[in-house]
C-alpha positions in Angstrom: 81.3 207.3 111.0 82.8 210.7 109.1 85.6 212.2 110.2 84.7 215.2 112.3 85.9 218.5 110.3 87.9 221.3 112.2 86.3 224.3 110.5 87.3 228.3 111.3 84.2 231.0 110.1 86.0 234.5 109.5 83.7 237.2 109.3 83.6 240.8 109.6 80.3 240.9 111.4 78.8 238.0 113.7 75.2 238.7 115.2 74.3 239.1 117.5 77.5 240.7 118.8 78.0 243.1 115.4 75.5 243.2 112.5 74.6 245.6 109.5 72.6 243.2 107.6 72.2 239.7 106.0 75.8 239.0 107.0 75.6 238.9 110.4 72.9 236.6 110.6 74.7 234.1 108.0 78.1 234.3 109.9 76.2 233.5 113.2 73.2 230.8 112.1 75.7 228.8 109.9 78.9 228.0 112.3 75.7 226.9 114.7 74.1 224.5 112.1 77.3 223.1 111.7 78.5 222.6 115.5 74.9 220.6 115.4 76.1 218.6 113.2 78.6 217.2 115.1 81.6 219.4 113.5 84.5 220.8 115.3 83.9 225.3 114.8 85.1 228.7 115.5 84.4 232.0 114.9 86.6 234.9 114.4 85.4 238.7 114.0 86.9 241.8 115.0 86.2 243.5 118.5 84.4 246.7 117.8 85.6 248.9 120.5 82.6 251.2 120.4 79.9 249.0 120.1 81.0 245.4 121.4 81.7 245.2 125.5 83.6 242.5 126.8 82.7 242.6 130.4 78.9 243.3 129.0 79.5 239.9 126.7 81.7 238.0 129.7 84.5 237.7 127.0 87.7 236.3 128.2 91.3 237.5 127.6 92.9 234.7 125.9 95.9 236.1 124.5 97.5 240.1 125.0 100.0 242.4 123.0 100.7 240.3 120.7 103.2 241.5 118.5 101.5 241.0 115.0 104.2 241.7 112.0 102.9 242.6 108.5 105.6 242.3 106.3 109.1 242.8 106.8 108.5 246.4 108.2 105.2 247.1 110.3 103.7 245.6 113.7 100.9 246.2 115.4 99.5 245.2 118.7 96.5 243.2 119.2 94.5 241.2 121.7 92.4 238.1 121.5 89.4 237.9 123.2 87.1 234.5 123.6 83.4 234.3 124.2 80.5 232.0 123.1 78.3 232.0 120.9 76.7 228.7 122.3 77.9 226.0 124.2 80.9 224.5 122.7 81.1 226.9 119.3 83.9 229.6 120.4 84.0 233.1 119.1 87.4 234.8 118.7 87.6 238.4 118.6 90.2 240.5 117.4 90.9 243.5 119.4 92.9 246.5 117.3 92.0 249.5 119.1 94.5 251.5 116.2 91.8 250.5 113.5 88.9 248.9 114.9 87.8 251.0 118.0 87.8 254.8 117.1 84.3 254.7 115.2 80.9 253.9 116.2 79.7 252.5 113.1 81.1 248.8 112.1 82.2 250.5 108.5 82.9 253.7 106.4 86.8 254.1 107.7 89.0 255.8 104.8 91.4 253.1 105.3 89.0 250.3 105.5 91.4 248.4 103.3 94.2 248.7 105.8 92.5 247.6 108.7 90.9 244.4 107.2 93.9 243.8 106.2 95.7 243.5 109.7 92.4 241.2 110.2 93.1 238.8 107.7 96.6 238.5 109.2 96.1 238.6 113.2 93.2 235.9 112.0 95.7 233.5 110.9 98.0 234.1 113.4 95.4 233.2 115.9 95.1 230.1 114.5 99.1 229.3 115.0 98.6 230.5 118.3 95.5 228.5 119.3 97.2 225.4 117.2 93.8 225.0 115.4 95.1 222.5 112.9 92.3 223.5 110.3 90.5 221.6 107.5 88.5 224.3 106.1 88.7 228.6 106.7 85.5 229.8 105.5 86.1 233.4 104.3 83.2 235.5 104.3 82.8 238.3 101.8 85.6 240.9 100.5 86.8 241.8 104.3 88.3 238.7 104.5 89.5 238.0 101.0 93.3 238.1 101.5 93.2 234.8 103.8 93.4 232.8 100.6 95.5 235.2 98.9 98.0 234.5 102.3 97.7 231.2 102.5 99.0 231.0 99.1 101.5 233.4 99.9 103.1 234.6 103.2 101.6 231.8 105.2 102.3 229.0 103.1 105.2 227.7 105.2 102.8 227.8 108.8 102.6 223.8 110.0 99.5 225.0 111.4 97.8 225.7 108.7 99.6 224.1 105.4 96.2 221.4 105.4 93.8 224.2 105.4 91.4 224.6 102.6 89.9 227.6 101.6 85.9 228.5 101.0 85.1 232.2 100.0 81.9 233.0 99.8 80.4 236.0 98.2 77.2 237.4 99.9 77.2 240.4 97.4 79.8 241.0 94.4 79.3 244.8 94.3 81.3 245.1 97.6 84.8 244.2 96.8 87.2 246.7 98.5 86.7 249.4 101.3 86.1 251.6 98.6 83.6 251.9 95.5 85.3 249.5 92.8 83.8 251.5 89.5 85.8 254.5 91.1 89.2 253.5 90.9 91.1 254.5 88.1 91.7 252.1 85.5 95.6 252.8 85.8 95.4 252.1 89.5 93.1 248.7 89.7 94.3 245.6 91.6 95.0 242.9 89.3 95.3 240.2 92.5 98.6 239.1 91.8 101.6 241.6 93.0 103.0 241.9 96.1 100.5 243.4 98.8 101.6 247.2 99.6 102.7 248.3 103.4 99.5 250.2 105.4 101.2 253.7 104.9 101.4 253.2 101.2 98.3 255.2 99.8 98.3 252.4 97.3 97.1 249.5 100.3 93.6 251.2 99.2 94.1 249.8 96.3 93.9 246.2 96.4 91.0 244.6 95.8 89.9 241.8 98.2 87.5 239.9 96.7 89.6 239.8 93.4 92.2 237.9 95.4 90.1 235.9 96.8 88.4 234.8 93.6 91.6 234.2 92.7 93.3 232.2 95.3 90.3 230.0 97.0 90.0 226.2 96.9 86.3 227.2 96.2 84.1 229.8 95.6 80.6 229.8 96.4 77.4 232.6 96.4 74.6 232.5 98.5 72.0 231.4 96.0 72.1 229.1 92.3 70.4 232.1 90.4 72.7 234.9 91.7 75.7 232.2 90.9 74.9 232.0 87.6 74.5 236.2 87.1 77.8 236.6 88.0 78.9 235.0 85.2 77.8 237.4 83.0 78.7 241.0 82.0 75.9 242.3 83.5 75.9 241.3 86.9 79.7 240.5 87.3 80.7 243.7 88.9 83.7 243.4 86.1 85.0 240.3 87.6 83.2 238.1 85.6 85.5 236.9 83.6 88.3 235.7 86.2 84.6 233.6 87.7 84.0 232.3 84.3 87.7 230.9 84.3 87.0 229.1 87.4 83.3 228.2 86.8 83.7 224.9 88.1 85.0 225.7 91.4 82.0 228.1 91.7 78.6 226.8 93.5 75.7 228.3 95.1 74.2 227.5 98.1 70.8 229.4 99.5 71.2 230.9 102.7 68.7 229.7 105.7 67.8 231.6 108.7 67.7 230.5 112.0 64.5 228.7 113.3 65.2 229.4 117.0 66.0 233.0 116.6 63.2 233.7 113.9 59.9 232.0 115.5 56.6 234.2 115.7 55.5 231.4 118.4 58.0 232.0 120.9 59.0 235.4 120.0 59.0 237.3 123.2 59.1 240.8 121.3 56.1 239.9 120.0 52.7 241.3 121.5 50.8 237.9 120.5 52.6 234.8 119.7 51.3 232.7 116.9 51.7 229.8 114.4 50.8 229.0 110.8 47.8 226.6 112.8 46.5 230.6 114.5 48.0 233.0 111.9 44.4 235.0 112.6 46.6 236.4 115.7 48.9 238.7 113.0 45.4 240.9 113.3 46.4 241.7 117.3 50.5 242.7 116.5 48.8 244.9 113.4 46.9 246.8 116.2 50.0 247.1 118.0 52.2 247.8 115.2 49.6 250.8 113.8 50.0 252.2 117.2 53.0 252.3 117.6 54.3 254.0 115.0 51.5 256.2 114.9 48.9 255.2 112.2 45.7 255.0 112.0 44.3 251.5 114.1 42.1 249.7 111.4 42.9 245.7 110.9 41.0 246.1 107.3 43.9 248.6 105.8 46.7 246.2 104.0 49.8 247.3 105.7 53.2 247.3 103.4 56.8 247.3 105.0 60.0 247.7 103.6 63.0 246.7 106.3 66.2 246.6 103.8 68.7 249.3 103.5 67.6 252.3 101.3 69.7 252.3 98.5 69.3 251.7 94.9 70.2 248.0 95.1 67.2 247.2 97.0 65.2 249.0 94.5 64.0 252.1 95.6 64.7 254.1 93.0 60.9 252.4 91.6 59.4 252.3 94.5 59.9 256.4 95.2 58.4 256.9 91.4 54.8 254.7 92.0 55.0 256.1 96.0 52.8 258.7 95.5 50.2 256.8 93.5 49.9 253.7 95.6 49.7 255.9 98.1 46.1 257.3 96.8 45.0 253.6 98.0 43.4 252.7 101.1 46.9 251.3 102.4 49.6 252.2 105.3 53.2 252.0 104.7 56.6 251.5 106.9 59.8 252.0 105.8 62.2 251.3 108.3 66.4 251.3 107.5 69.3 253.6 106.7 70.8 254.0 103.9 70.7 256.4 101.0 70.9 260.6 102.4 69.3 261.3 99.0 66.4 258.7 98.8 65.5 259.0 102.7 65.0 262.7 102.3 62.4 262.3 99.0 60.8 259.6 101.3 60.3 261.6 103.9 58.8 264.4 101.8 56.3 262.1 100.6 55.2 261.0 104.3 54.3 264.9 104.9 52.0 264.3 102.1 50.7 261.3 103.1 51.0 261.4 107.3 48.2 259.0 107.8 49.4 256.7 105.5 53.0 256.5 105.2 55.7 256.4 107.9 59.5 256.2 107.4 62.5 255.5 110.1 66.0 256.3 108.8 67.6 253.9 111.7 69.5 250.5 111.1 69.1 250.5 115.0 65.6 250.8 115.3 65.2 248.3 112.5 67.2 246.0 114.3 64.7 246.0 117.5 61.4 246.0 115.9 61.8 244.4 112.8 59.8 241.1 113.5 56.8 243.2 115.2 57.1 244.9 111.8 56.8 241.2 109.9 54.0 240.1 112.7 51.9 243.1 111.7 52.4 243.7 108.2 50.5 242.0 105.5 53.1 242.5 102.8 57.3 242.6 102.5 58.4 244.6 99.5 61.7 244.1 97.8 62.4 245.0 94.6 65.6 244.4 94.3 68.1 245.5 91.4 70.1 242.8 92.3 70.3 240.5 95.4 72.4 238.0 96.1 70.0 236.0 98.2 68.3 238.0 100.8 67.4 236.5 104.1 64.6 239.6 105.3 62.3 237.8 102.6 62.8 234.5 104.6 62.0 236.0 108.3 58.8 237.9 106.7 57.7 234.6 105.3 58.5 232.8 108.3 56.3 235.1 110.1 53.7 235.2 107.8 54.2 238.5 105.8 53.9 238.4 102.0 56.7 239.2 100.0 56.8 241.0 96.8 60.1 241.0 95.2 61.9 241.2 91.9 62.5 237.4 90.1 66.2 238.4 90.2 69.2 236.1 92.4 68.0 234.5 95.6 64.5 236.3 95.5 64.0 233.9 92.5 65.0 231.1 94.3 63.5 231.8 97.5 59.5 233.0 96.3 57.2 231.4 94.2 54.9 233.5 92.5 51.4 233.1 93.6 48.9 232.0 91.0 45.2 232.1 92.1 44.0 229.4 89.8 46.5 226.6 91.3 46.2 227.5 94.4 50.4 227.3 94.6 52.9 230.3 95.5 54.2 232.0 98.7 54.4 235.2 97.2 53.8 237.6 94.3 57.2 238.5 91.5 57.8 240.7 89.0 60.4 240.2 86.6 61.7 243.4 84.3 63.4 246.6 86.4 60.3 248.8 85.7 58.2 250.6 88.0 55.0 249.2 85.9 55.7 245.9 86.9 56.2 246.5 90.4 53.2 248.1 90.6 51.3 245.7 88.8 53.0 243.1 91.2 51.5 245.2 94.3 48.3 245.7 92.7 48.1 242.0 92.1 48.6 241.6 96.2 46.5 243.8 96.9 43.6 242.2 95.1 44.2 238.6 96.4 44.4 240.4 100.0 40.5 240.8 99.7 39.4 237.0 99.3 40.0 235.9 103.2 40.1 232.2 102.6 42.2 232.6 99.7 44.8 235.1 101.6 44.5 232.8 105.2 45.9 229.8 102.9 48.6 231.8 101.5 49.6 232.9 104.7 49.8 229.8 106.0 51.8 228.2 102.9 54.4 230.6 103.3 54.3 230.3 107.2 55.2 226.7 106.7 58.0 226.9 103.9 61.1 225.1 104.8 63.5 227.9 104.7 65.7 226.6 108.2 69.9 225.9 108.0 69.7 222.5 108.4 69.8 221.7 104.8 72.7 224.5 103.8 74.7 223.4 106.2 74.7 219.9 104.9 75.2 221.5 101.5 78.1 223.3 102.7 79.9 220.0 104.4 79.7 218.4 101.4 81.3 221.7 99.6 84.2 221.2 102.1 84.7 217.5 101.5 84.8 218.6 98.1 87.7 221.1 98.7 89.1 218.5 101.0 90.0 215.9 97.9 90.4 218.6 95.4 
């Protein structure tokens, strides 16, 4: 029998307690997959005053004022907090009411570097206090990027932690800092090696997380083997491809999962009918349902399209907005639902009082949040045409509930849909390959066309209904990733 692994999962966000996208879901379904797997887990995440209760999530005062030191010259006081996120998988949270309770939104502080930074510090120091002995930190994305960097440095003398391994994983390159990367002078750019400035040094904002990171990890990983090998290059290396090329072979991608028991259209209590892949005809009772309730006209013939990322040019908006008004001239409906871009919201919008029978549009993460699988019940079609995209797990819930994606070939969307072809009967969905508006329409067009043969659509439906897309194999892929890191 294996040794059972002590494993801590740092994350900035853990659904279902804080979430703003794919990261949440990873940094919640993955320590679970694991603690199924027999391993020893915890969780830390900060305690977002505004949004996270701890009476409201019967959270438990573990450990108060501690007296957290920086560096030689600044403290600060914080409080540990325990809950669960099931039975026997803890969750630590981090309570700093100086830097994480004065906003309502879970990012866009302008000292986001300095408070991820007292983060990555009172996370460690929880560990020496809990005497959690680890064999592997998991680091999730840049917010934690400087736990490798400390373990290297500051924390390298802790008995606690002097076995610990390091994993960082990057769920999306472009985010490396609290601050826009490409807007920092070249003269004042991090390059991850000098000593880390105190939090009233303007310079603190600086310092670039993921660099570090990159730079300091036992391992690296990205959340899917296309996107892993993009990074490599110029193009899609968000200018750190070159310290990844040097460590190429400590780099591995790994496709992310959802979770089966969270994501289940045939126990999903949301959910005016529950279905399977064995009765997806019942998608035609939540399209009803959906039409109605965001206002459009009922008809179960019209093909409805949904889009349910953030609205930003990553996600690949800026084509969708130019072929909008044409597809639009089609006997289709259309929801758009998720925040994001001011500037592209506000041309969507224009173009639903155009089209007010045909295309609605909800700037709200929130309300994206709480109908987002009614939206993937009742749609017929998941677009996302994604610049780049690291994996993408909204593609995996649509297909899980039997909503069509069409996406970009590009990072995990090529490793996650298989383009449909009509004449082998194969495919879960329909991909485009070049950044052009053309091919995304002729992507949608294609779609649209297959939409109208009913035996050919039901089968497709029911292929991607039944595509093996679960944690269960990840998780294994990342145990073995730590037993890798573990000899190394």
């Amino acid at each position: 029998m294996s040794k059972k692994l002590k494993i801590v999962h740092i994350a900035s966000e853990v659904a279902p307690f804080s979430k703003t996208g794919g990261l949440g879901d990873v940094a919640r379904s993955l320590p679970k997959a694991l603690h199924r797997l027999g391993q020893e887990v915890i969780i830390i995440t900060p305690l977002y005053g505004k949004s996270i209760d701890p009476q409201k999530n019967k959270l438990q005062l573990v450990f108060s004022k501690v007296n957290l030191r920086l560096n030689s010259q600044e403290k600060v006081k914080i409080n540990y907090w325990r809950g669960y996120l099931m039975t026997g998988l803890p969750i630590y949270f981090i309570e700093c009411r100086k830097f994480f309770s004065k906003h309502r939104h879970l990012y866009g502080s302008s000292r986001e570097n300095a408070r991820f930074l007292v983060f990555n510090v009172a996370s460690l120091k929880l560990l020496s206090l809990l005497k959690f002995s680890a064999d592997i930190i998991h680091c999730h994305d840049w917010q934690t990027g400087l736990i490798p960097y400390y373990l290297k440095t500051d924390f390298r003398y802790s008995k606690t932690l002097k076995q610990a391994k390091t994993i960082f994983t990057i769920h999306n390159l472009i985010f490396q800092l609290g601050h826009n990367w490409w807007e920092i002078a070249p003269e004042n750019k991090d390059y991850g090696r000098s000593k880390i400035p105190h939090l009233d040094d303007p310079k603190i904002e600086y310092v670039n997380f993921a660099k570090r990171a990159i730079l300091s990890a036992d391992y690296i990983n990205t959340v899917s083997e296309q996107y892993r090998e993009e990074i490599l290059t110029k193009r899609f290396g968000q200018d750190l491809h070159r310290i990844l090329q040097n460590r190429a072979k400590r780099l591995l991608g790994i496709v992310n999962g959802i979770d089966y028991n969270t994501y289940n259209p045939a126990k999903d209590q949301t959910l005016p009918k529950r279905y399977s892949f064995k009765s997806p005809a019942f998608k035609i009772d939540n399209k009803g349902q959906l039409q109605k309730k965001f206002s459009l006209p009922v008809d179960k013939n019209v093909p409805i399209f949904c889009a349910t990322s953030r609205v930003t040019f990553q996600k690949g908006f800026e084509l969708l907005i130019k072929i909008l008004p044409k597809l639009l001239k089609l006997e289709i409906q259309f929801i758009i639902i998720g925040s994001g871009d001011k500037q592209y919201i506000k041309e969507l919008q224009r173009i639903s009082r155009q089209f007010p029978q045909k295309l609605v549009v909800i700037p709200s993460h929130e309300e994206n949040q709480k109908y987002e699988t009614l939206v993937y019940a009742g749609a017929d079609f998941f677009l996302l045409p994604s610049n780049h995209e690291p994996c993408g797990i909204n593609q995996l819930i649509a297909m899980r509930y039997g909503c069509i994606p069409i996406v970009r070939a590009i990072g995990g969307l090529y490793d996650t849909v298989e383009n449909f072809s009509p004449l082998r009967q194969r495919g879960t969905g329909f991909t485009f390959k070049n950044e052009d508006e053309f091919d995304l329409y002729g992507a949608m067009v294609r779609a649209l066309e297959n939409y109208k043969h009913q035996i050919v659509w039901s089968n497709l439906v029911k292929r991607a209904m039944q595509q093996s897309n679960g944690w269960e194999i990840p998780a294994k892929k990342y145990l073995e990733l730590y037993k890798k890191a573990i000899k190394s």
